[in-house]
C-alpha positions as CSV (number, residue, x, y, z in Angstrom):
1,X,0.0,0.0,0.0
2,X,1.4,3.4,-0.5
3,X,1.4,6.3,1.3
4,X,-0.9,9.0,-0.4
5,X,0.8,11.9,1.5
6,X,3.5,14.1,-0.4
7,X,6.9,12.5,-0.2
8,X,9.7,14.3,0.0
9,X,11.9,14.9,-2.5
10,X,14.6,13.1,-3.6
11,X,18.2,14.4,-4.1
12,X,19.4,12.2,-7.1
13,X,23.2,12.4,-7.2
14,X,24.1,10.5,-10.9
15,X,27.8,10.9,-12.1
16,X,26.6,10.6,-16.1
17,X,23.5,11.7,-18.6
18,X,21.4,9.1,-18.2
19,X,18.1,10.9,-18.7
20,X,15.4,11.9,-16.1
21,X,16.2,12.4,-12.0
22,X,12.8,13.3,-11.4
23,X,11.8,12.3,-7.6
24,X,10.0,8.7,-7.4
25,X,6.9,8.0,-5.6
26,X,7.9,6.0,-2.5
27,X,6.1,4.1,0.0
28,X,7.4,3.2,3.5
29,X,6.2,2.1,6.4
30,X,6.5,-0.5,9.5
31,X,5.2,-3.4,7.7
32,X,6.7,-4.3,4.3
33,X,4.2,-5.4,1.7
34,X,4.2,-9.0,0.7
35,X,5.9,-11.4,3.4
36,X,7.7,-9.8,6.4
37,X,11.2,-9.1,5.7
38,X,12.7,-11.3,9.2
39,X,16.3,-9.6,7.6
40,X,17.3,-6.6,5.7
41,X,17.6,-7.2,2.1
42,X,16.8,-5.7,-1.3
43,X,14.8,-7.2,-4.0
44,X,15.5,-5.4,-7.6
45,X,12.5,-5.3,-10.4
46,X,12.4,-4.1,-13.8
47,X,9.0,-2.3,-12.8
48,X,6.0,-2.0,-10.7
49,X,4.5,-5.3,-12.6
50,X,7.1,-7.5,-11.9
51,X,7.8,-6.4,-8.4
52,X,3.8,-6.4,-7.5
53,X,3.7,-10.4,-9.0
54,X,7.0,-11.1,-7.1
55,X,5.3,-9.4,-3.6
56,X,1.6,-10.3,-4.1
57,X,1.0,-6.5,-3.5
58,X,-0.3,-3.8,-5.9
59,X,2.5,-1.6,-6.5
60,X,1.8,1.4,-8.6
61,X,3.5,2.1,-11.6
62,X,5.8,5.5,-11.7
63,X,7.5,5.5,-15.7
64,X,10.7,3.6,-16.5
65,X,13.3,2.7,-14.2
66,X,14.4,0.3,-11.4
67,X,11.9,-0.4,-8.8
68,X,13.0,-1.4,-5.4
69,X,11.9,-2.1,-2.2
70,X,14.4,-2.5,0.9
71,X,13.5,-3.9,3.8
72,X,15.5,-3.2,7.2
73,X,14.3,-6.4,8.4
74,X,12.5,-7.3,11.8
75,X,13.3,-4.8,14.6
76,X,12.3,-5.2,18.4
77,X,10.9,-1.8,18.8
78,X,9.2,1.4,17.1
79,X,11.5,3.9,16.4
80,X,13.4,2.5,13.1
81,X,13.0,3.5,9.7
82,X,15.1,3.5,6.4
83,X,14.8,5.5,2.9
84,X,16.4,6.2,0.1
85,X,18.6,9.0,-0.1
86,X,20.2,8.8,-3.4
87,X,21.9,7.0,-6.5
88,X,24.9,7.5,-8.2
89,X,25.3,5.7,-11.4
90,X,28.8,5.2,-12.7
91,X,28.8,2.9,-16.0
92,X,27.4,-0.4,-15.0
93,X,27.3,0.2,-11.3
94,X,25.0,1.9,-9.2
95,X,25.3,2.6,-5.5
96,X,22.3,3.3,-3.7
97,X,22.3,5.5,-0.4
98,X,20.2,4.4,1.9
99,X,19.2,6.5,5.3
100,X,19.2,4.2,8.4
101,X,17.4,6.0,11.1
102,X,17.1,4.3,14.9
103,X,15.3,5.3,17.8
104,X,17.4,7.2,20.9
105,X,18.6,5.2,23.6
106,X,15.8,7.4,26.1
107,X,12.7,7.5,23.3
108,X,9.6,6.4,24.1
109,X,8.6,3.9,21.7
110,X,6.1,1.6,20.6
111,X,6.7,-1.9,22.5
112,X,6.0,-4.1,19.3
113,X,7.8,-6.1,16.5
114,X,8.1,-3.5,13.5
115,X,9.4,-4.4,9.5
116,X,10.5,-1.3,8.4
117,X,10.6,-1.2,4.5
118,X,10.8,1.4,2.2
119,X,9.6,1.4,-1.8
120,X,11.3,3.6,-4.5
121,X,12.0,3.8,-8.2
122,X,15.2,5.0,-9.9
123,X,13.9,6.8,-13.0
124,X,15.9,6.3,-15.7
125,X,18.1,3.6,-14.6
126,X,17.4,0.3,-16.4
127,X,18.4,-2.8,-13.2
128,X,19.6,-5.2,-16.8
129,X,23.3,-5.3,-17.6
130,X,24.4,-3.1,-13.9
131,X,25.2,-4.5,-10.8
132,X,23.6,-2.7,-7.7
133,X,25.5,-1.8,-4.3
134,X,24.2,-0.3,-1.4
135,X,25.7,1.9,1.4
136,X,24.7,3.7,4.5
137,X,24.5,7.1,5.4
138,X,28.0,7.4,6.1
139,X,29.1,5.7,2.7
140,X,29.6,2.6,4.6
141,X,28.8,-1.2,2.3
142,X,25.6,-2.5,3.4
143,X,26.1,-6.4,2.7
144,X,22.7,-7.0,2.7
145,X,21.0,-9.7,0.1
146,X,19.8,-8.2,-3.4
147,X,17.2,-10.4,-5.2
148,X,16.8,-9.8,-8.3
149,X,13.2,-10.3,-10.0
150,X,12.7,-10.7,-13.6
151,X,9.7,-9.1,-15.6
């Protein structure tokens, strides 16, 4: 399900012409869409088709690009939450920025299992033929699982 409000905009970071950076419509929430994520991983889709079949969710469709979803996996508490905070596309590879937020050691939070996950499209970056990386706010590798689904 997506969230109808406004998202905020992206700021798409791409080291060569490779057509439009407009912002993507995103979803997030605490519960991913689909199964529940029990780790963080990535799955990779060619577009909102293939990833809706792959996640027995309706995804809506946002022009051509890579659809994603990343899920931070199951978390103990409220409190945590993860987006996409750019892309930067370098021949064949792209590396993916994600935001990793966690809740202060004194916040009050909710006392529940949570699945943070977050939905986004890469406008104008085709997934064939380029291998995806991802990396934390700090530039740090994430060496979390990308599945790849065909479509």
């Amino acid at each position: 399900m997506f969230d109808d409000r406004q998202p905020r905009p992206l700021r798409w970071r791409f080291a060569g012409d490779i057509g439009t950076t407009r912002p993507a419509r995103r979803a997030r929430g605490s519960r991913g869409p689909g199964r529940r994520a029990q780790a963080s991983q990535v799955v990779l889709a060619p577009s909102a088709e293939a990833l809706s079949r792959e996640l027995g969710a309706e995804i809506r469709g946002s022009g051509e690009g890579t659809y994603l979803v990343a899920y931070r996996g199951e978390r103990p508490t409220g409190g945590y939450s993860l987006g996409v905070a750019g892309a930067r596309v370098e021949e064949d590879r792209v590396t993916v920025r994600l935001s990793l937020e966690e809740p202060s050691s004194d916040a009050i939070v909710t006392q529940s299992l949570t699945y943070p996950y977050e939905i986004s499209v890469l406008h104008g970056v085709a997934p064939e033929g380029k291998s995806f990386s991802f990396v934390d706010g700090d530039g740090e590798r994430l060496d979390w699982p990308v599945r790849r689904v065909e479509g």
